[in-house]
BASELUM-467287 format. One record per residue (C-alpha): x, y, z. Coordinates in steps of 0.001 Angstrom, whole numbers, padded with zeros to 6 digits. Each point is the difference from the previous one (the first is absolute). Layout:
{u->X&v->Y&w->Z};
...
//
This chain:
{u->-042001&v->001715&w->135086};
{u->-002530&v->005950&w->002851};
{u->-000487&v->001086&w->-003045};
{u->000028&v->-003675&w->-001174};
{u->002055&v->-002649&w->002308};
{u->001298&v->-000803&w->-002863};
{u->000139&v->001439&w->-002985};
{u->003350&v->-001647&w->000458};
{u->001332&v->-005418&w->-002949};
{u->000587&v->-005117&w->-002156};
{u->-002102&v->-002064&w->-001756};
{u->-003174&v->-000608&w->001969};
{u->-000958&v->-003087&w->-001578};
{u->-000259&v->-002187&w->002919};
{u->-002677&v->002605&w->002218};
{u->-002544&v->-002696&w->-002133};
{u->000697&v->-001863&w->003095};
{u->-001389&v->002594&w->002426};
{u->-003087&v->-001492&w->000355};
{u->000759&v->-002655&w->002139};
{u->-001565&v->-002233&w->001893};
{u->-000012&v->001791&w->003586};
{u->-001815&v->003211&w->001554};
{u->001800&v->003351&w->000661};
{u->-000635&v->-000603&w->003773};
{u->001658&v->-003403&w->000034};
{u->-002424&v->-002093&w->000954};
{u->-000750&v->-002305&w->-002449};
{u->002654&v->-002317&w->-001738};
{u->002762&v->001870&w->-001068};
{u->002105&v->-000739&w->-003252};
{u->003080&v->-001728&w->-000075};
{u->002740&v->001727&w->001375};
{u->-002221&v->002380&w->001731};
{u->000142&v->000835&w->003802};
{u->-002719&v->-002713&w->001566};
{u->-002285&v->000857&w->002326};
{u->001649&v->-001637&w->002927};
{u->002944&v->001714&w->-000555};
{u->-001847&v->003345&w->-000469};
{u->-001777&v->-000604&w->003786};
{u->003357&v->-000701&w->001872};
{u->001584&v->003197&w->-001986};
{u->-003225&v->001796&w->001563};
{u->-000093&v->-001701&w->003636};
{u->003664&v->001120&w->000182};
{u->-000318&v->002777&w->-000870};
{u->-003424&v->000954&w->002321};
{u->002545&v->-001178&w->002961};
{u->001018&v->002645&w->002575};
{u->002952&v->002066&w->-001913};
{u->002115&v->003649&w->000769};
{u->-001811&v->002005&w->-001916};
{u->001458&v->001327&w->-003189};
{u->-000969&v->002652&w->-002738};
{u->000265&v->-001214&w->-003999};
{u->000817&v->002753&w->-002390};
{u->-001685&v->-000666&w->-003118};
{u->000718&v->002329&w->-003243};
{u->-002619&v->-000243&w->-002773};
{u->000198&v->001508&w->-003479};
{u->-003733&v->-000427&w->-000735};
{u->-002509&v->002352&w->001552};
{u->-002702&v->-001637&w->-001357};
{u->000048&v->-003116&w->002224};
{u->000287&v->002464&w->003538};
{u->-003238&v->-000323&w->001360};
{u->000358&v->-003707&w->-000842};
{u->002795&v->000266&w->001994};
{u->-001276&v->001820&w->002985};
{u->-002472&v->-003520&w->-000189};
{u->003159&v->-002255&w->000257};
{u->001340&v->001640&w->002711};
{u->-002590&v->000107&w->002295};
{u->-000674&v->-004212&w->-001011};
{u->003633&v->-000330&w->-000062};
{u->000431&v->001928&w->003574};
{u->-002845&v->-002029&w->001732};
{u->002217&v->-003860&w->-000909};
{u->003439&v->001420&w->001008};
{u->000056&v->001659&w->003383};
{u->002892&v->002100&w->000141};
{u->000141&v->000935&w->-003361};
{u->-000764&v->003125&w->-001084};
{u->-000081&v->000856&w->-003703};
{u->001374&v->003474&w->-001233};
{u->-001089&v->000536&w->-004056};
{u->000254&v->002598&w->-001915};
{u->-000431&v->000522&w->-003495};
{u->000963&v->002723&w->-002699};
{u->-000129&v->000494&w->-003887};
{u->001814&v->-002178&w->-002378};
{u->001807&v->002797&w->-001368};
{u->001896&v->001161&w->003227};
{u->-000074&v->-003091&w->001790};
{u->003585&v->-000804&w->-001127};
{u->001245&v->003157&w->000825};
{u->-001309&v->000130&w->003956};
{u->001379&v->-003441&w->-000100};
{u->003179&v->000789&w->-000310};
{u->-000352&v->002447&w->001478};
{u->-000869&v->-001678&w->003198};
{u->002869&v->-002110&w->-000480};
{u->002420&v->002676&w->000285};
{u->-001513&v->000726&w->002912};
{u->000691&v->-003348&w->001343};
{u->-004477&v->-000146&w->000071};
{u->-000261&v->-003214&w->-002398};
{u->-003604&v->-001022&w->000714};
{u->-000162&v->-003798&w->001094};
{u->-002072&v->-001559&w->-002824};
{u->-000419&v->002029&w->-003172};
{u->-001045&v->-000123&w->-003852};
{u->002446&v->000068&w->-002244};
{u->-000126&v->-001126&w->-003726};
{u->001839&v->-002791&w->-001928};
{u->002712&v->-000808&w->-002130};
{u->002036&v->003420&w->-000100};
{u->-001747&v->001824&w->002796};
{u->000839&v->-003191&w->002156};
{u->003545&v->-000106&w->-001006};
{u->000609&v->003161&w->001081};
{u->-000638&v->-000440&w->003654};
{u->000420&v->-003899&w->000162};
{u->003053&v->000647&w->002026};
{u->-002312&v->002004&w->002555};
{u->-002869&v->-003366&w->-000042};
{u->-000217&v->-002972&w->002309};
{u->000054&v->-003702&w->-001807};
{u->-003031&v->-001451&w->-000174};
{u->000526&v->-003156&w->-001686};
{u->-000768&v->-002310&w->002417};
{u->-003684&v->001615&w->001022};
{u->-002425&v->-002697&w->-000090};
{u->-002622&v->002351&w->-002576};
{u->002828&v->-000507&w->-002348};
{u->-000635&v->-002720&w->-002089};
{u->-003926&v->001017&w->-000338};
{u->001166&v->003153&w->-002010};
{u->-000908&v->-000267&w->-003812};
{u->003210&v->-000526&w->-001931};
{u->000221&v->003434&w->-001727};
{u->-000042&v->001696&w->003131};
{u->003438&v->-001303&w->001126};
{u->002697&v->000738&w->-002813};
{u->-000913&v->004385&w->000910};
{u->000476&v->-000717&w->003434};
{u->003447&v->-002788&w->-000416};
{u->003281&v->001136&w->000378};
{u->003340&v->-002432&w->-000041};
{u->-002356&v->-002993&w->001407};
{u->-001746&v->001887&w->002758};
{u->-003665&v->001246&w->-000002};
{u->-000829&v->003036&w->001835};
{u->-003693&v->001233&w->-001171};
{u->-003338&v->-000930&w->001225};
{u->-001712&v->001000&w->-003031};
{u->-003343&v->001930&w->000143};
{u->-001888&v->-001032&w->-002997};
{u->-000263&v->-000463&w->-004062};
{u->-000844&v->003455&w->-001376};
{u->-001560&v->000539&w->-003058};
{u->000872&v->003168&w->-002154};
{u->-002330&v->001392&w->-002601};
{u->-003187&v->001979&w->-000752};
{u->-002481&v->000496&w->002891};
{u->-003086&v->000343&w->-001895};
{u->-003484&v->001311&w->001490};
{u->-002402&v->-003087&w->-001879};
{u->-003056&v->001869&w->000489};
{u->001358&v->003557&w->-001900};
{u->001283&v->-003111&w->-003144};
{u->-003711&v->-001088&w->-000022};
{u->-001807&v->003493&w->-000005};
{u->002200&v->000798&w->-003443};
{u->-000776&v->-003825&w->-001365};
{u->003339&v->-001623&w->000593};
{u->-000770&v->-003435&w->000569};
{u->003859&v->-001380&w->000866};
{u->003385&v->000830&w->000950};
{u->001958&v->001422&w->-003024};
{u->003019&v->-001939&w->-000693};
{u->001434&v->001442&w->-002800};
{u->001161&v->003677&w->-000533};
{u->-002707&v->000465&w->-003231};
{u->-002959&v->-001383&w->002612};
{u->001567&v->002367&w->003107};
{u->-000456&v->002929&w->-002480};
{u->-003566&v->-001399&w->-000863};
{u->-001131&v->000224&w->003731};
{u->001478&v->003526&w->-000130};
{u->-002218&v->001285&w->-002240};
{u->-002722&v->-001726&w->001525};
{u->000615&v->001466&w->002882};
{u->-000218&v->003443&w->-001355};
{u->-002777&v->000019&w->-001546};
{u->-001702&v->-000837&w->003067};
{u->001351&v->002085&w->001509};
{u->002492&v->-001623&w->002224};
{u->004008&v->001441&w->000199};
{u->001346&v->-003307&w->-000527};
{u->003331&v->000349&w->002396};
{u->001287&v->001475&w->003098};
{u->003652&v->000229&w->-000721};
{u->001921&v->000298&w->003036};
{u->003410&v->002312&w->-000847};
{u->-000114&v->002033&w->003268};
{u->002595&v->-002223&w->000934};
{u->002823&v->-001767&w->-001792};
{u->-001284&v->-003554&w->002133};
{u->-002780&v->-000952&w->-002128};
{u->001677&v->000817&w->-003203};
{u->003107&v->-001104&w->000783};
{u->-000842&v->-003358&w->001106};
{u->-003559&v->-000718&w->-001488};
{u->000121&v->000934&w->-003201};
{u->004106&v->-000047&w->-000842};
{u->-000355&v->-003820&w->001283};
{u->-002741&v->-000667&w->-003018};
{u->001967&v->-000028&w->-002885};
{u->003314&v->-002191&w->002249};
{u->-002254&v->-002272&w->000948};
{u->-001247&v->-000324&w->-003554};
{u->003578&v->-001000&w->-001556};
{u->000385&v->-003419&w->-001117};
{u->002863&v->-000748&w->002246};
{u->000124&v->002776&w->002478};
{u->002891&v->-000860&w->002116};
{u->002294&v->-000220&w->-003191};
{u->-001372&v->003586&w->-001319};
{u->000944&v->001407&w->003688};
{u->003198&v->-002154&w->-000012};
{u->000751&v->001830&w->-003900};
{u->-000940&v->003330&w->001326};
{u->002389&v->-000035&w->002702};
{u->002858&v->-001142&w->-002025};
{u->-000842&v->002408&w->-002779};
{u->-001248&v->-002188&w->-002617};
{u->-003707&v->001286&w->-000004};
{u->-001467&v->003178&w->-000063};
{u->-003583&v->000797&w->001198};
{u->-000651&v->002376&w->-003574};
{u->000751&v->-002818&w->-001841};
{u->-001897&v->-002562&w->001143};
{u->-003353&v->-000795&w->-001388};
{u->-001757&v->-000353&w->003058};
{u->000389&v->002675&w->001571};
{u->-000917&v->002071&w->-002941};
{u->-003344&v->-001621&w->-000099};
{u->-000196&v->001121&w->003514};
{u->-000091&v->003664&w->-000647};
{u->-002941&v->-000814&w->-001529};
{u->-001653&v->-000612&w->002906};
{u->001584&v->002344&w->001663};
{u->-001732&v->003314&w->-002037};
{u->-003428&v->-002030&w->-000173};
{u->000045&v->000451&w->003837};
{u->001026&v->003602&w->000074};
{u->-002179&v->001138&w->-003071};
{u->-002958&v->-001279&w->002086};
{u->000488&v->000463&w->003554};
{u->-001965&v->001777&w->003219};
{u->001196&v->003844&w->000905};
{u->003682&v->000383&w->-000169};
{u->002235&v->-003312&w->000413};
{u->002883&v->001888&w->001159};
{u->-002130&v->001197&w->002996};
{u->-001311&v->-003700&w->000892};
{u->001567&v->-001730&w->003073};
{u->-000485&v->-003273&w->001044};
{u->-002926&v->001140&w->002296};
{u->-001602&v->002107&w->-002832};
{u->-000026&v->-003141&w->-001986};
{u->-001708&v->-002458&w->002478};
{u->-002732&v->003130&w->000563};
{u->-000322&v->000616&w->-003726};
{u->-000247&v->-003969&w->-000688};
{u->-002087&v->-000822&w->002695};
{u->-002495&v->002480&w->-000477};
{u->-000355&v->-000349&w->-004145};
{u->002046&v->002747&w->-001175};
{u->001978&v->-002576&w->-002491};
{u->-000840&v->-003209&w->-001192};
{u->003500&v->-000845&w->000429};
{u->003140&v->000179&w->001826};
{u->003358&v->-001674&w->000222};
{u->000456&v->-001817&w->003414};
{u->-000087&v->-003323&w->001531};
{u->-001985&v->-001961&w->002144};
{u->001197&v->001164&w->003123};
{u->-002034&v->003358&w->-000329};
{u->-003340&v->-002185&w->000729};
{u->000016&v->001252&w->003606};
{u->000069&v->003781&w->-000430};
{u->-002916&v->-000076&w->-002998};
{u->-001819&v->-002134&w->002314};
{u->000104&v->002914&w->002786};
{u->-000812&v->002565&w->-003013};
{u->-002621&v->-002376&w->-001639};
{u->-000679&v->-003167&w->001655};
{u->-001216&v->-002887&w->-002121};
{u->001357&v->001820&w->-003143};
{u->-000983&v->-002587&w->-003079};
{u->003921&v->000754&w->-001471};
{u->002529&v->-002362&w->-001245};
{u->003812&v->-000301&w->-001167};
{u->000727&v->-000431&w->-003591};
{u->003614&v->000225&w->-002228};
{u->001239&v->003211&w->-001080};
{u->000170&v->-001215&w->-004616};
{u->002734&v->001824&w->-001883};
{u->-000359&v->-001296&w->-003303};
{u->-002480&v->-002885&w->-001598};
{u->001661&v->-003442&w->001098};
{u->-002794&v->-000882&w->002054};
{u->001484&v->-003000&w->001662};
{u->002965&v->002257&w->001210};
{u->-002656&v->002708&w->000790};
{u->-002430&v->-001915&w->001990};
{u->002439&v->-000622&w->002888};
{u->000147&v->001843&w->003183};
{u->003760&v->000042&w->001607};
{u->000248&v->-001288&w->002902};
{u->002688&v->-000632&w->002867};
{u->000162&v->-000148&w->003667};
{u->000700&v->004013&w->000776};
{u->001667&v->-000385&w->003230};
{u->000803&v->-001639&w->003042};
{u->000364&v->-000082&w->004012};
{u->003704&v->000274&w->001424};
{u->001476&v->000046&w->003184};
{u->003214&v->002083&w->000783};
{u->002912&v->-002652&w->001226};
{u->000412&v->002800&w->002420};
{u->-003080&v->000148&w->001676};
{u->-000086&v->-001009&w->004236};
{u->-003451&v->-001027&w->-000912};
{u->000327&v->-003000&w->-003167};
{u->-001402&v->-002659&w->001781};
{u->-003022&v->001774&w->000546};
{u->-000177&v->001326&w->-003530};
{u->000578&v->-003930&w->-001371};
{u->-003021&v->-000939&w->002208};
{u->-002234&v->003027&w->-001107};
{u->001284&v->-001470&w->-003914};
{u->-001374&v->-003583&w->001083};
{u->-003079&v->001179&w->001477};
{u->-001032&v->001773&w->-003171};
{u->001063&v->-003005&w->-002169};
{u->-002463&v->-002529&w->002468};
{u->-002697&v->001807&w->002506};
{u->000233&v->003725&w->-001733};
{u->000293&v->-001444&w->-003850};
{u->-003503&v->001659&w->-000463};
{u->000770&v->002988&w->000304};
{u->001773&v->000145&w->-003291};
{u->-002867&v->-000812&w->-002192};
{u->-003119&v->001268&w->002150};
{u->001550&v->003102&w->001485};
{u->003103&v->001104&w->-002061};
{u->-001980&v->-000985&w->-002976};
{u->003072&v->-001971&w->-001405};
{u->000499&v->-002912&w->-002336};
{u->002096&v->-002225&w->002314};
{u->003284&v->-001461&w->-000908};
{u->000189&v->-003084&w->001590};
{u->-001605&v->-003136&w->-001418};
{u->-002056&v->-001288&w->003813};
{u->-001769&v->003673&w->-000401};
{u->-003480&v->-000426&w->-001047};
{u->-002014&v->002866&w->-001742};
{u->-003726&v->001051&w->001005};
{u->-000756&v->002400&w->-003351};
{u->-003144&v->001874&w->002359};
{u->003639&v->001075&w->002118};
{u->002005&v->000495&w->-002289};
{u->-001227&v->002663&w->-001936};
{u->-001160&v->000567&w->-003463};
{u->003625&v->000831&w->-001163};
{u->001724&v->-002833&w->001667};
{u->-002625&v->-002247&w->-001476};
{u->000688&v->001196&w->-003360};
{u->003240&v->-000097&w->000356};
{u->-000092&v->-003340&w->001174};
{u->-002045&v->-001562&w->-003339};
{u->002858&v->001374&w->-002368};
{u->002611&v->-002209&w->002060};
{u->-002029&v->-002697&w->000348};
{u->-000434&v->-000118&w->-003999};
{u->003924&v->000617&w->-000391};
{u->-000720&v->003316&w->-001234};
{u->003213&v->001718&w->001734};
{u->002875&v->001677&w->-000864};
{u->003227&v->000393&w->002387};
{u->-000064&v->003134&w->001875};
{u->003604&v->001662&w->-000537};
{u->000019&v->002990&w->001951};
{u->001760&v->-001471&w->002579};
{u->002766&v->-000650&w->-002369};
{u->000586&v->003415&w->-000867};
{u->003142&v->001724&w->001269};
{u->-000184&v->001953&w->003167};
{u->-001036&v->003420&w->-000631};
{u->-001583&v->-000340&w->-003183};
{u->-003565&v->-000010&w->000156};
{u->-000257&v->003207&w->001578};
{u->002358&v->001404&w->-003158};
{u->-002420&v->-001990&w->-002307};
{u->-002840&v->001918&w->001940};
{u->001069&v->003406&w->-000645};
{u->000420&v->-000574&w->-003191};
{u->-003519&v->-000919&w->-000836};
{u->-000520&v->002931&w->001704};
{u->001675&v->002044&w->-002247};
{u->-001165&v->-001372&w->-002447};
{u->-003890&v->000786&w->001314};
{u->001217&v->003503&w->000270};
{u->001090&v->000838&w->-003528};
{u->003729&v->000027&w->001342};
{u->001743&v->-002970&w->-001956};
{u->-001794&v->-001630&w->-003206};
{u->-000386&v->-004034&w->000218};
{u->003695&v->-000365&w->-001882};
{u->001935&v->002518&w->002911};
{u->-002272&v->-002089&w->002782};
{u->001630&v->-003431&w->-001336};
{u->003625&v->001269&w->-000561};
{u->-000913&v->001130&w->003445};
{u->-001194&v->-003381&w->001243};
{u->003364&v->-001200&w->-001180};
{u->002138&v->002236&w->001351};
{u->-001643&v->-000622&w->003553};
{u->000128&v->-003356&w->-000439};
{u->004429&v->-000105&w->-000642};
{u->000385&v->002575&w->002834};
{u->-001618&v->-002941&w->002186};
{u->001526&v->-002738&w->-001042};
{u->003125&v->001170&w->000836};
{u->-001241&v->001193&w->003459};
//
């Protein structure tokens, strides 16, 4: 969603219609209701003619895709004299805070990330409509409901994001693990495994409450049989997070990571993670997809993959990765410079579209987007298998009320310290989780 652009949302069933039939550049037969090619060169040609020249703010939550970036701009630059594109990106966890912060200060950025559902709705008032953008009706369906509001669309969405285990394939074969565990019985097999080959089997990242309190609190959510309703019931007071089954299995998983993880996880950022991961300190390490880019500056070529976090033995339930699309592009309604934000929108749906897969190392979320796996990325390609066999859960994090991930977060981090025992950290969790809802 950076820390992860991202970390940040509806049933992804229909990304099995990513693959489609056209290129990322746009030059091949599109898919229905995808920007054609025609249309893409007069968008361009107009664009190349003689305009005043005009800066576009961009505001990114995902450091991992600047440099990527920096590539855009210059290609982007070089097609549209007269534009000049300003990015900057920052850290999931206080990218919401210098936003509104910027916003007080009358700075709004022209086009910047922003996730769905309730991260949308709280600055939908501040967004521009985008309905009636022709890249609309190429988006996969899941991608629209987080980024709806009363009829109106107003998110360009980034990509389908894939939450689970990043796993380092070559450290699983040295200890003679020969697949993916997908139960909690086989995650504890691998665990020993690992150990006596002398591998520390996870880096736990708790040096900040992001990873914790959106990676691993989503697991067990996602995991419910009807998640909405169990949200829905914990709002209105009918559920409690110590009573419910689930969740209790999850704290299982929970002190399997901690009893076996590198140094201290307390003192493990997001950057210490990516070093210690990409470098074989841990076999494992909760994360998504969009990390590909940073391991590949650490390690490039790194034979690693993305696997589901078990919590008990239902294997079908286990073997699932969650998935969702972890944020989109906005533009503020307020912005002297929209039209030239729109266009920048339609030239990466058409003429830019391969940047998302080759260069951001995303799994696209619009159906036209084809997919070269020797771009993508190992993790991307991974992730891309489980959807492709249905093997996906809906990504909930998005869902959550404002505020309380980063209470979930500290939590787990008490809990990692000694502080609170895994009863306190749910009555915790619950307590969080009221305070919110009535925000």
């Amino acid at each position: 969603m950076k820390k992860r652009s991202m970390y940040a949302m509806s049933t992804v069933m229909s990304v099995l219609l990513l693959a489609g039939c056209g290129n990322g550049n746009g030059n091949d037969t599109v898919g229905e209701g995808a920007v054609s090619p025609s249309a893409s060169a007069s968008a361009s040609e107009s664009a190349a003619a003689p305009v005043e020249p005009v800066t576009l703010n961009i505001f990114s939550s995902s450091v991992e895709t600047a440099e990527a970036f920096n590539l855009l701009k210059k290609d982007y630059e070089a097609t549209h004299p007269g534009v000049t594109l300003e990015i900057a990106s920052q850290v999931t966890d206080t990218y919401y805070t210098s936003l509104k912060t910027k916003f007080a200060a009358k700075e709004m950025p022209d086009l910047f990330a922003m996730t769905g559902f309730n991260g949308m709705s709280t600055w939908v008032e501040h967004l521009e409509d985008l309905s009636n953008e022709p890249w609309v009706s190429d988006m996969v369906d899941t991608a629209k409901p987080g980024a709806t509001f009363d009829g109106k669309l107003y998110g360009f969405p980034m990509s389908v994001m894939g939450t689970g285990y990043l796993y380092n394939k070559d450290l699983f074969a040295k200890a003679g693990i020969d697949k993916a565990p997908s139960t909690l019985t086989e995650l504890k097999d691998a665990v020993e495994k690992l150990k006596v080959a002398g591998i520390t089997p996870f880096v736990v990242p708790y040096g900040s409450w992001y990873n914790p309190g959106n990676f691993s609190a989503e697991n067990p959510m996602s995991k419910q049989a009807e998640p909405d309703q169990f949200m829905a019931d914990l709002t209105n007071g009918t559920a409690k997070f110590s009573d419910n089954a689930v969740y209790q299995d999850w704290l299982n998983n929970v002190e399997l990571e901690l009893a076996n993880a590198y140094g201290n996880p307390l003192t493990v950022d997001y950057n210490g993670q990516i070093t210690a991961f990409a470098t074989g300190q841990g076999a494992m390490t909760t994360g998504c997809n969009c990390s590909q880019l940073l391991i590949d500056e650490i390690t490039p070529n790194m034979n690693i993959g993305i696997m589901p976090m078990p919590i008990n033995d239902d294997a079908e339930l286990n073997g699932k990765i969650s998935t969702e699309v972890p944020g989109y592009w906005v533009i503020s309604k307020d912005s002297e410079v929209k039209e030239q934000a729109k266009e920048f929108l339609k030239w990466f749906s058409t003429d830019g579209a391969h940047y998302i897969s080759d260069e951001f190392k995303f799994v696209p979320a619009f159906k036209s987007m084809a997919v070269d796996p020797a771009k993508l990325g190992a993790l991307g390609t991974d992730l891309k298998t489980y959807v492709d066999e249905g093997k996906m859960l809906t990504g909930t994090k998005a869902k959550f009320p404002d505020g309380v991930t980063a209470d979930f977060g500290a939590s787990l981090q008490k809990l990692a310290s000694g502080k609170i025992d895994k009863a306190q950290m749910l009555e915790e969790f619950q307590t969080a989780w009221e305070k919110a809802s009535k925000k």
